[in-house]
N, C-alpha and C positions, 0 to 999 in steps of 0.2 A: 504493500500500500504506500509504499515510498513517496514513487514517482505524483501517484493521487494528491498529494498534498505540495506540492512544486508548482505556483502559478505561474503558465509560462507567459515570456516575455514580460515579466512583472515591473520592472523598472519603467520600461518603456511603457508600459500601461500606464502606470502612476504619470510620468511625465507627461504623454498626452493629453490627459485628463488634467491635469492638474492646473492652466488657466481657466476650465471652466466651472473648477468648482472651488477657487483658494479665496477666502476673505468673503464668504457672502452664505445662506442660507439654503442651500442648491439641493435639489433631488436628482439621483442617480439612480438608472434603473440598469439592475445587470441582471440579463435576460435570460444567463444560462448561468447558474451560480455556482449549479455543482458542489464542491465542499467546503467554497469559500474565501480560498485563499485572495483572489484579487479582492475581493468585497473584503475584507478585514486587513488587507493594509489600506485601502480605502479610506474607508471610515476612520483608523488612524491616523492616517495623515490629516483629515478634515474633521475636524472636530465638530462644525456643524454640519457638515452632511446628513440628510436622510437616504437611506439605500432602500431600494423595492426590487426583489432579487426575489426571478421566477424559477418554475424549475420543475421537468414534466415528471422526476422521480422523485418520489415521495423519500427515501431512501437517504440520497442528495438533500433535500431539505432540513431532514433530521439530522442528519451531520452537520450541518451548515451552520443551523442554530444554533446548536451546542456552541461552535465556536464563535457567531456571533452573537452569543446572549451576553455578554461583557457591555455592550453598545446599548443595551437596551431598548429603549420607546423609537429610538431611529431607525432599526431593523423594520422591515415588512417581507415577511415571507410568504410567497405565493402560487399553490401548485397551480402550475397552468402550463403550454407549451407559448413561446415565445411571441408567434402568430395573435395572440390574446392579450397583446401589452395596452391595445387602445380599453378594453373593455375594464382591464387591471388598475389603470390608472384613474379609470372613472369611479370605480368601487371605491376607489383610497381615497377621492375628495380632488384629483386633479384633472385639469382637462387633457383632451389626446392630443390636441396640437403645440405647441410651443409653450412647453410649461414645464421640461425635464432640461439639467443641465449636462446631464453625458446619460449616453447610453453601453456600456461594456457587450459582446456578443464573442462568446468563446463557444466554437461551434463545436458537432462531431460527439461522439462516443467519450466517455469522461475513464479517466484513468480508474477508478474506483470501480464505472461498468467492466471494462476489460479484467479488472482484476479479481472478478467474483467469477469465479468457474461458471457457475449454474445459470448466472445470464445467459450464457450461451455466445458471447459477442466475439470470443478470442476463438480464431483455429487451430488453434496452437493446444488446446484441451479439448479432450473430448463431454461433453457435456449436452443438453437438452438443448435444441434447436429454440430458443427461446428468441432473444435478440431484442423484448421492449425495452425502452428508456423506463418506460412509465409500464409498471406490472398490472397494475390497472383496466389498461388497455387489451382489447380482444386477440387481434391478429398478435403470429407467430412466425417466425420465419419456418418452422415446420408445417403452418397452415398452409403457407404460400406454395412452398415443396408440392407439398403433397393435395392441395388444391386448382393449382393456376392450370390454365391451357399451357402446352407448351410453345406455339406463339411469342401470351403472354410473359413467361418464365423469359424468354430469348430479350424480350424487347426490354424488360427491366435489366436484365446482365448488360445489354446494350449500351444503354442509356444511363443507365446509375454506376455500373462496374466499367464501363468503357472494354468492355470482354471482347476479346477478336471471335472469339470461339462461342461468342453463345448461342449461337443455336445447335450447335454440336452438344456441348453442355445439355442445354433446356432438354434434345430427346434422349440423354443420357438419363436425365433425371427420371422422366416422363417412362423409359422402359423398368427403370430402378423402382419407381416405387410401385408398378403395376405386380412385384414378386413382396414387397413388404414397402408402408409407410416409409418415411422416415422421420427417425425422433431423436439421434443425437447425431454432433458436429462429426465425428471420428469417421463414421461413414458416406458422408457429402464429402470430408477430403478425402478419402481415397476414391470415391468416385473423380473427384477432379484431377487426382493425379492420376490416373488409371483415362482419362479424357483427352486432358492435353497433351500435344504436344511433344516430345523431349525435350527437341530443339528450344521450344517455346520455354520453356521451364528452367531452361541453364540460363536465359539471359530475360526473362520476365520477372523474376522475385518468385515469392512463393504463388503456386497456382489457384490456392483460394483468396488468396487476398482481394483480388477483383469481386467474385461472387458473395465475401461475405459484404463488403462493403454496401454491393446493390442490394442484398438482402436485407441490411438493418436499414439502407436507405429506404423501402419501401415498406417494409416493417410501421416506420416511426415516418412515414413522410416528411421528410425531413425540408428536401427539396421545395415540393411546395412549402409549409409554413414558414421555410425562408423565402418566399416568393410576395409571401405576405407579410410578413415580421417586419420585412427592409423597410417598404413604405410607410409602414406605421411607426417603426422607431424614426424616420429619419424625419417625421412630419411631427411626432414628439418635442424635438429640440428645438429650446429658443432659442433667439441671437444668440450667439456666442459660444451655442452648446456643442457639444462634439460627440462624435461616434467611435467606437473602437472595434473592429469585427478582425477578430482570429478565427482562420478557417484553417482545416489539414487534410482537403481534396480541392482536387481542382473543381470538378463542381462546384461549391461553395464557393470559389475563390472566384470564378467566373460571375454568377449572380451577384455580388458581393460589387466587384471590380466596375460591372455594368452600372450598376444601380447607382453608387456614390458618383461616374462618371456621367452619367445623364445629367444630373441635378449639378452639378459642375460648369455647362454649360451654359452658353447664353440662350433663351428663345427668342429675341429679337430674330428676325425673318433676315435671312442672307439679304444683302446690298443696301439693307436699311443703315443711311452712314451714323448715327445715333442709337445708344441703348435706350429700347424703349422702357419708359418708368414699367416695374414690378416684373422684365423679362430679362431682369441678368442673370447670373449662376447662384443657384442658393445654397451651393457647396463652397469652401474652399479647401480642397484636395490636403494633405496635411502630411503624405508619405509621399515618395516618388517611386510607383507602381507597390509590390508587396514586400516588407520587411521581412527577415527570415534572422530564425536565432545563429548566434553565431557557436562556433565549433566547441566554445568553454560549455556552454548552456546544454548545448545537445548533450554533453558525453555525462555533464552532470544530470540532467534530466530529458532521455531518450525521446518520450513523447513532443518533444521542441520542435524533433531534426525535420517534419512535415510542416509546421506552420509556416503560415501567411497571415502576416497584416498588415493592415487598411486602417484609414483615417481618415475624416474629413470634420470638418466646422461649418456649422448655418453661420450663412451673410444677409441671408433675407431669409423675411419672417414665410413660414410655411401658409399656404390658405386656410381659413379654419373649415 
């Protein structure tokens, strides 16, 4: 559980964040809290911050708390998935447009999930094809296995795992479970290694690693609710507020990269030689493309060596 408790890129978090919440009364919403750590040096460093830190595992929450019950009446804990920050901030007395001072978003599968065997989220264990964030929740990635069209099965490998092989995959699965279900991890990886490749496998990395990723992405749709989350966190910040999004796929890093980049921009109409009032960029960009940890960080805390972050600042006020 080491690595679980190492907020990556945490320096750098604090210092981006740190003009829009030093010397003033500011709320910060950290949308994936997980166990805490950035939200508790947070709050340290700002002594009047209030934090509203969501979080679809209930699990995560109760950890979280424990460590920030020091902070008291500042603290707002809230199970919800991140996609739900506008309805979250209405419950708590604030409005959804321009009324937060940062937003934190540390994407992806949390050290803590990966490190509980029975999640089912690591390939690396053989364990229950499980893969929720939120145990809560219905779907399974053994549902999917053992429910989806093979089609369907190919187009999520596709799409979410960037699989060269998934349809190969998808009718491997598809004859596999027509002799028995599938209900733990052990036997999905040797069907993929028994699938792919050789070739593919000396110079790809491991051969599940593409299919477990598409499976907890569809799992926990991830994808969408960050398709939805973006605009609603970035329409959250008031002047001055700023955004922090660590992602550890390129998916994410893509929707992520688009999103702050649109809103960057001016909408005044090509050849118009004047910015027209309320069409300038209501970003201003704050990294130059994605930061990545550097080599001290990674060897100290592994989970780093994949991140990507992103940062921008509102210059104008969001529409209500």
């Amino acid at each position: 559980m080491a690595a679980a408790h190492v907020p990556v890129l945490l320096d750098r978090v604090l210092a981006l964040l740190a003009p829009a919440l030093a010397d003033r009364a500011a709320v910060l919403v950290d949308a994936t809290i997980g166990l805490g750590g950035h939200a508790d040096a947070l709050l340290s460093a700002h002594p009047s911050l209030t934090l509203v830190g969501l979080d679809r595992d209930p699990n995560a929450l109760a950890r979280s708390g424990e460590l920030l019950a020091r902070h008291g009446d500042r603290v707002h804990l809230v199970h919800a998935v991140y996609d739900e920050m506008p309805d979250v901030l209405t419950r708590l007395g604030y409005r959804a447009t321009n009324s937060v001072a940062g937003v934190l978003m540390d994407l992806g599968v949390s050290s803590m999930q990966l490190d509980v065997a029975e999640r089912g989220f690591a390939y690396s264990k053989d364990a229950p094809l499980d893969m929720r964030m939120d145990p809560t929740a219905e779907l399974t990635a053994a549902e999917v296995l053992n429910t989806y069209p093979a089609a369907d099965l190919a187009r999520i490998l596709r799409d979410y795992g960037e699989e060269r092989f998934a349809r190969r995959i998808a009718d491997a699965v598809v004859a596999a479970r027509s002799r028995e279900p599938f209900a733990y991890s052990g036997r999905l990886v040797q069907l993929l290694y028994d699938t792919v490749p050789a070739a593919s496998r000396r110079t790809g990395g491991h051969p599940a690693k593409r299919t477990f990723q598409a499976l907890r992405i569809e799992v926990n749709g991830e994808l969408e609710a960050l398709r939805r989350a973006l605009p609603a966190a970035l329409s959250a910040l008031r002047m001055g507020g700023r955004i922090v999004v660590e992602s550890y796929q390129s998916l994410e890093d893509r929707l992520v990269k688009r999103s702050l980049a649109e809103l960057a921009k001016s909408r005044t109409p090509p050849g118009v030689p004047v910015e027209l009032p309320g069409h300038g960029p209501q970003l201003r960009l704050l990294t130059r493309g994605a930061e990545q940890a550097d080599e001290q960080e990674t060897e100290h805390n592994p989970r780093a060596a994949s991140v990507r972050l992103r940062a921008a600042e509102r210059i104008l006020e969001a529409a209500a």
